[in-house]
N, C-alpha and C positions, 0 to 999 in steps of 0.2 A: 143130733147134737149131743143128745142124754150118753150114748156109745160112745162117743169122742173122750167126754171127762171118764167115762172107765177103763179107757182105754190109757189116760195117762196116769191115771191111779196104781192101774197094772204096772206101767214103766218104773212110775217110782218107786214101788213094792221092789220090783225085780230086782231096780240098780239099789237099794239101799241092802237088800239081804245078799247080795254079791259083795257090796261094801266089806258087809259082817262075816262074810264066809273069807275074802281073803285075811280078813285082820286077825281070823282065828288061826288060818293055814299058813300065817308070819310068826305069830303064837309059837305053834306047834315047834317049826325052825327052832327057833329061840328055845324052848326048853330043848329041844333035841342036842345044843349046843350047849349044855350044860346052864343058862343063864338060869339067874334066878327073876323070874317073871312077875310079877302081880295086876293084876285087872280092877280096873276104878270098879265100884260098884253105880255111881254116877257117871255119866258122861260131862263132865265138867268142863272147859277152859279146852275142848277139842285134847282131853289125854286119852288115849287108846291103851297104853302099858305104862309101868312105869316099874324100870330096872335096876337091881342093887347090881353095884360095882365091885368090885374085889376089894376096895380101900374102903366100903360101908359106906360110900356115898351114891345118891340115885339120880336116875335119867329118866324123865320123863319123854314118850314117845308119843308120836301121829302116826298112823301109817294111812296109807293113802293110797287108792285103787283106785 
């Protein structure tokens, strides 16, 4: 039984740092495309990025794997 909960501890670990590995490898994209990028130092309200526009107004983004 004791194997069983580390076993889904392991999952969660796994799929939560995949989460974090694609959101950085969206990142990357995004600066590669000249955006201007910033990262919440919080994870607040589920924002992942959030993007200055050309006209100085911003987008807040999710990204989602």
């Amino acid at each position: 039984m004791r194997d069983t909960k580390i076993k889904k501890s392991k999952s969660f670990r796994s799929n939560a740092s995949f989460g974090k590995r694609i959101e950085f490898y969206i990142i990357g994209l995004m600066l590669k495309e000249g955006l201007d990028v910033y990262i919440p130092m919080v994870d607040d309200d589920a924002i992942d990025v959030v993007v200055k526009k050309p006209n100085d107004s911003f987008v807040e983004v999710q990204i989602k794997a």
